[in-house]
N, C-alpha and C positions, 0 to 999 in steps of 0.2 A: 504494500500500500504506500501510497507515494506521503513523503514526510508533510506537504504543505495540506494534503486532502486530511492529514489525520489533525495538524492544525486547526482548520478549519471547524473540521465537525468536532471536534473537543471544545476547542470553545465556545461555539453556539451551544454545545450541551451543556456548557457550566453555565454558561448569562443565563439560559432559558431558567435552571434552577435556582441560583442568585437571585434574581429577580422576576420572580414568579409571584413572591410575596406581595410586591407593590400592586396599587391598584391600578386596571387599565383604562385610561382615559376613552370617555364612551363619543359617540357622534354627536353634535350640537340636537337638540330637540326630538331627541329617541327615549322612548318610551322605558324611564328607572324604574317600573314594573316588573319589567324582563331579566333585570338584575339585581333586583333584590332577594334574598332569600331569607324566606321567614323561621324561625327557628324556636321553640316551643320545650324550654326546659324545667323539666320537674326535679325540685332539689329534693336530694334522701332523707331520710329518718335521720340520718346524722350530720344532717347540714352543710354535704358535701355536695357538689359538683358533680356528675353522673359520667362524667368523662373523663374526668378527674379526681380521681377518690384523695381523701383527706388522710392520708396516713397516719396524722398525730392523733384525731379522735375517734382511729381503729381499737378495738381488744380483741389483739389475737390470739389470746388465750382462751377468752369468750367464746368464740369465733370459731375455735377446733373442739373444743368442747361439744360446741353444739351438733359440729358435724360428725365428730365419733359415734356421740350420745345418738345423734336419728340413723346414724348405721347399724349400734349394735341394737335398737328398737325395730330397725325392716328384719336382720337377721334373724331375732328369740320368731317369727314371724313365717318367717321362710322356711319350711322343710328341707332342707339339701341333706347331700351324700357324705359321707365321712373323706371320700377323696375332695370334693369341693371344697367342704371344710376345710382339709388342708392346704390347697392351693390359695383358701384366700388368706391363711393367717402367716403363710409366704410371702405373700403379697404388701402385707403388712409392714413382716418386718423390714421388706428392702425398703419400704417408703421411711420409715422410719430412721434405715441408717443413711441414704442419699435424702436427705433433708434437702440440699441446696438443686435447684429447679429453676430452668428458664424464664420461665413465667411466673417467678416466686414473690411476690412484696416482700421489700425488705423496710426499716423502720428509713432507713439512710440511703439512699441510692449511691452506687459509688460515681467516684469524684471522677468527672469528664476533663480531658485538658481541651482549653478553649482555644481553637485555630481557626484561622480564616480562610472562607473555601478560596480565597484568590490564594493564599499560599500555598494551601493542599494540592490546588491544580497546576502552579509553579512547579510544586517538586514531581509532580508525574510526569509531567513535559521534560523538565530536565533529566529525571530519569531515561525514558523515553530516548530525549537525542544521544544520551552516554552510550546507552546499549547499541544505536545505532553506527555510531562511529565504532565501537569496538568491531562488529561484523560488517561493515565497510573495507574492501578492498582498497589500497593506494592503488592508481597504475598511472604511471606517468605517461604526460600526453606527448613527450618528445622521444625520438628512439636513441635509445644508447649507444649506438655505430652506424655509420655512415660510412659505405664503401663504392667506391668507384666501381659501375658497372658497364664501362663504353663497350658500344656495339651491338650491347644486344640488341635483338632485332623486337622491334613491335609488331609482333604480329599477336593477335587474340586466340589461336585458334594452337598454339603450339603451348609446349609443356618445358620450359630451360630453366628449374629450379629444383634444388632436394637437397634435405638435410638425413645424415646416413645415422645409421644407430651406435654409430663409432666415432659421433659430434665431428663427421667432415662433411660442411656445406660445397654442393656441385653446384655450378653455374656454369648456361653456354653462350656462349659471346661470340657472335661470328661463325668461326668457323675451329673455335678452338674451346675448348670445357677447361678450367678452373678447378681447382681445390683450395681452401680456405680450413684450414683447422682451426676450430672455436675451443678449443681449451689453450691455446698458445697466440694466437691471431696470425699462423703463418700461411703464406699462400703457394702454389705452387699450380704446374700446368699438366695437365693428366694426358691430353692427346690434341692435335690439332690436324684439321685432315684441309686435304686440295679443293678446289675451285669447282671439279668435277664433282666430288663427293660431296661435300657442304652447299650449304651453312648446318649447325647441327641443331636439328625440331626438336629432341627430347632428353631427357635424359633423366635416370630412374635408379636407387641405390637397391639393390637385392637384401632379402632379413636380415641379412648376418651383420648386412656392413662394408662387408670386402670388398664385394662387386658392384659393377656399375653397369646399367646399361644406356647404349648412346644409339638414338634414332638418328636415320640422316637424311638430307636432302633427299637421295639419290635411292629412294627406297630399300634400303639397307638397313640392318642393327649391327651395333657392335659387342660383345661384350668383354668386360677388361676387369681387369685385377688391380685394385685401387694401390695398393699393398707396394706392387713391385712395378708399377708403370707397366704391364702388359698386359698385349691383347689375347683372349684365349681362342676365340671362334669370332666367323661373323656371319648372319642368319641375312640369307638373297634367297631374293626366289618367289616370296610370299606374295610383298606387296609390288606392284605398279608404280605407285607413284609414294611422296615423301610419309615418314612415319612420324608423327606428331602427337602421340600417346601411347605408354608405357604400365604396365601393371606388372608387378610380381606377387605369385601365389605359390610360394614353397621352390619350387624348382622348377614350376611354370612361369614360361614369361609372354605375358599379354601383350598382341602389338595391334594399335589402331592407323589406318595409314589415309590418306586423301581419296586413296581409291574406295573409301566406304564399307573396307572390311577389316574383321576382328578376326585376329589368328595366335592361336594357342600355339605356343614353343615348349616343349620339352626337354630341356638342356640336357637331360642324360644319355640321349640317343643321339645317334647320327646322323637320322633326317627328323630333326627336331618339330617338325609340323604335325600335331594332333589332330586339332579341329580349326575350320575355318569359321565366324559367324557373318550370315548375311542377312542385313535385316536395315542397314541404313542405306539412305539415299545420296547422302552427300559425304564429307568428310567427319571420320570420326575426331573428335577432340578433346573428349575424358571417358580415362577409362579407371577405372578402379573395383578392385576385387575386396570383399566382405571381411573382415576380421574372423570370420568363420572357415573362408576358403570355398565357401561353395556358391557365393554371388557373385556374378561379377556385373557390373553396371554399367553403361556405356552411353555417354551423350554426342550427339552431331550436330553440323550444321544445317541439318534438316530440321531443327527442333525437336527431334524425338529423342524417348528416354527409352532405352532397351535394360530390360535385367534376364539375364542369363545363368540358368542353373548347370552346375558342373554335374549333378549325379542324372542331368538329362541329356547329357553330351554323348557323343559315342564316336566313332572313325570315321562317321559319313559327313561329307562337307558339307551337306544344308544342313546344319541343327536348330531347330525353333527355339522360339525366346519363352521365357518365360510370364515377361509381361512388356506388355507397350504402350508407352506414358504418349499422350499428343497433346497434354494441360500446357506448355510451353508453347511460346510464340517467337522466341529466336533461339538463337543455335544454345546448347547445352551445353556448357565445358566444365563448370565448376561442381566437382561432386564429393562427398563425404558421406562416407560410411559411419554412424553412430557409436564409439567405443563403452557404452553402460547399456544400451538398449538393443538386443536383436533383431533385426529384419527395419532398423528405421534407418532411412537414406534424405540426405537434404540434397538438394536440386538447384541452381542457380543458372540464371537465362541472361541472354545477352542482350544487347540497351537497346531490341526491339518488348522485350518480355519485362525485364528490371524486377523481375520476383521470385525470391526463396519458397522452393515448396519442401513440404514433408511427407514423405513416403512408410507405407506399409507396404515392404516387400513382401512380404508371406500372403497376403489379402489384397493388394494389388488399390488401396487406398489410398487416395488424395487426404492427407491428415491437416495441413495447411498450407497456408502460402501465403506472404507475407511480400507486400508490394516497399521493394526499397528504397524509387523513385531513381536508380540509378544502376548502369552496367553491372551484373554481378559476375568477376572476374575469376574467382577463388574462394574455395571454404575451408575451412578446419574447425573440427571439433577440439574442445579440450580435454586432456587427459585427467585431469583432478574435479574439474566443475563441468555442472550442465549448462554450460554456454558453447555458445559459434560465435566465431568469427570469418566475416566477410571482408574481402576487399574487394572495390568499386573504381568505377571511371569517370568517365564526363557528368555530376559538375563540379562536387568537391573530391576527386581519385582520393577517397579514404579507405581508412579500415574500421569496421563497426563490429561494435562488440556486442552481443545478443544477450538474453537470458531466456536459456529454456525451458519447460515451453511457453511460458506465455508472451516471449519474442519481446521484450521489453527493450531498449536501447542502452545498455551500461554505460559505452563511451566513443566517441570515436576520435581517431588517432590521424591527423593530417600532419602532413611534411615532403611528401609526392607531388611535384608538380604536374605530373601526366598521369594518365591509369595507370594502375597497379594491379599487372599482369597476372605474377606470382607469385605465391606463397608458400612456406613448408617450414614446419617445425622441428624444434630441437629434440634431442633424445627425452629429457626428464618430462618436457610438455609445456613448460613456465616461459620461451622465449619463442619466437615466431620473424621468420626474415622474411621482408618484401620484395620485391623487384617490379622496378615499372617502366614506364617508356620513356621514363626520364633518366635511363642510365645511370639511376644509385640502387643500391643492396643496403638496406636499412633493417637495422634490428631493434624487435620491442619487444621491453616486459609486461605482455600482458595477460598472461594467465597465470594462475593463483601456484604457488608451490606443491609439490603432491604431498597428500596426506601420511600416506604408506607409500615405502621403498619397495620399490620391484625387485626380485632376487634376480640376478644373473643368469638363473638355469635359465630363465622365460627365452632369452636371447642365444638364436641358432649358433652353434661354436662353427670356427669359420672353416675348421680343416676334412668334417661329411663332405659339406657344401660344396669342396672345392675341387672333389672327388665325385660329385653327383656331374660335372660339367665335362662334358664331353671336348674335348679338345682335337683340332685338326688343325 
């Protein structure tokens, strides 16, 4: 509830009571009949007040007497059972030893401390705002590194960002990919390819860490060993035309390419093509696989939302989709799989559509969608909190920070002069780098710390993995 609504209605509920007591000034020449009330008091046998009893010329010794004495006169009266009997003289005696009673006259009422409801309602308020600021998140609006990203290229529809589970940030720039290690701030250059082969569309760090994979112009992938600067394999053949989305699922590696199709690689064999999916019309531009391994999700610039189940897959090249989203009105690129909730997927449409949807993959359900008024570039969920975040383009290239579900606005984070392409997070969750078309790689603190430490086993050790990879 927002702090100024709860202002509000608090204090309208205290004046209302405060000043309830006074009298309300009636209309000039309205009829004081209407408002009068007449009221007909008969004082008691002991010259009390009937609303008000007189405490001091009580005898409550009188007073109990009398009502013993006409209880044990109904009782010599009444026939009852010997266990009744006994239940009422039980009865008795608890009354007797809890003498002290809610509803009890006493000779002295106990002593009230006398406070003004304006200061009772002060300290609620203050209370109120303490606790508010203790569970208030800081996140600063400026980002903590600033790094030169010349070359990259603007284009919307390509993927040149990833941060690896071994905290080294990839970026592709031209025609050459980058490394950046965020525990040291060293940089270094991983691979750079020809005129023929480039510029490079994507690029995707495998579980472990090690590995990288790098889309190319030239409808090609690469894969490489971050480790020792080399190349192990490289996967021709699939697509047509440039590869410009990337997914990894275990030791499957997901490739989406302009030519409108999705092709499952198998890194452990030698002709690494599984399954082909065909089911877009235009160029695919986000793909990403389910935290479970068996969704895979796929957006275009067709505006369609395809989801793809792996236990319906099989060797034959048409394999049907599992569901197909047409709630979008521009092309699809920004997609996130939900890390606390199963089968939910956010959806992000380009600055013909400008709206975050939410998905039921299991039930194939539009759960919302939430109009941003601006290009939605990239999502991320956080690892510790249920919020997303969005980066944006034309008119303020920000980043917004959500709360879920009720999609509430936390903050947003501007310092990008042009859209802000991409996005990808750190290993723990708490940091998040952008990349825009303004040529800088910018880093913010804005997810909350994790609560619980992930143990190591969770994270693939790199030497199966590097053994699962078919090499030629």
């Amino acid at each position: 509830m927002d702090s100024r609504a709860f202002f509000s209605a608090s204090s309208s509920s205290s004046s209302s009571s405060m000043f309830s007591s006074k009298t309300k000034s009636r209309h000039p020449l309205q009829d004081r009949s209407r408002h009068t009330v007449k009221r007909q008091l008969r004082p008691s046998q002991n010259h009390g007040d009937r609303f008000i009893p007189n405490r001091s010329s009580m005898d409550f010794d009188l007073a109990r007497y009398l009502l013993l004495d006409a209880r044990k006169q109904k009782e010599n009266l009444e026939v009852v059972s010997p266990s009744r009997e006994a239940y009422r003289k039980h009865l008795a005696e608890a009354a007797m030893m809890n003498r002290t009673r809610i509803l009890n006259f006493t000779n002295q009422p106990p002593t009230s401390v006398n406070r003004n409801c304006k200061e009772v309602f002060s300290e609620s308020i203050s209370n109120y705002q303490v606790k508010s600021m203790k569970q208030r998140r800081y996140i600063s609006k400026s980002a903590e590194r600033t790094l030169d990203a010349a070359e990259i290229l603007d284009d919307f529809y390509l993927n040149l960002l990833d941060w690896s589970t071994t905290n080294f940030v990839a970026i592709a720039l031209g025609n050459t990919v980058h490394l950046w290690d965020a525990s040291d701030g060293s940089a270094s250059e991983l691979l750079s390819t020809d005129e023929e082969t480039g510029p490079v569309t994507s690029v995707s760090w495998s579980p472990d860490g090690q590995h990288i994979a790098v889309g190319l112009n030239s409808s090609s992938v690469e894969v490489w060993d971050a480790t020792v600067n080399r190349k192990l394999r490289t996967l021709q053949g699939g697509h047509r035309s440039r590869v410009g989305s990337l997914s990894w699922n275990d030791h499957i590696l997901s490739t989406g390419g302009k030519d409108a199709m999705i092709i499952n690689n198998d890194l452990r064999i030698r002709s690494p093509i599984i399954q082909t999916y065909r089911g877009h019309g235009d160029e695919v531009c986000g793909l990403k696989w389910s935290g479970s391994g068996q969704k895979l999700a796929s957006g275009g610039n067709d505006n369609l939302l395809y989801i793809w189940d792996l236990s319906m897959a099989s060797s034959n090249s048409r394999t049907q989709w599992l569901h197909r989203f047409e709630d979008h009105s521009a092309a699809v690129k920004a997609l996130a799989w939900s890390p606390f909730q199963r089968n939910l997927l956010a959806s992000g449409g380009g600055a013909g559509d400008r709206c975050i949807k939410f998905w039921n993959t299991h039930t194939g359900a539009c759960l919302n969608s939430v109009d941003t008024g601006s290009q939605v570039c990239s999502l991320l969920w956080s690892k510790n909190e249920r919020e997303l975040l969005s980066s944006h383009g034309f008119t303020k290239n920000q980043l917004t920070l959500w709360k879920y579900p009720s999609m509430v606005k936390i903050t947003e984070l501007t310092g990008h002069t042009s859209r802000v392409l991409f996005m990808a997070q750190s290993p723990d969750g708490c940091t998040v780098a952008s990349a825009g078309a303004d040529e800088a790689l910018r880093f913010w603190k804005v997810f909350g710390s994790p609560k619980v430490t992930k143990p190591a086993t969770e994270t693939a050790n790199a030497g199966p993995f590097t053994n699962m990879i078919y090499i030629r």
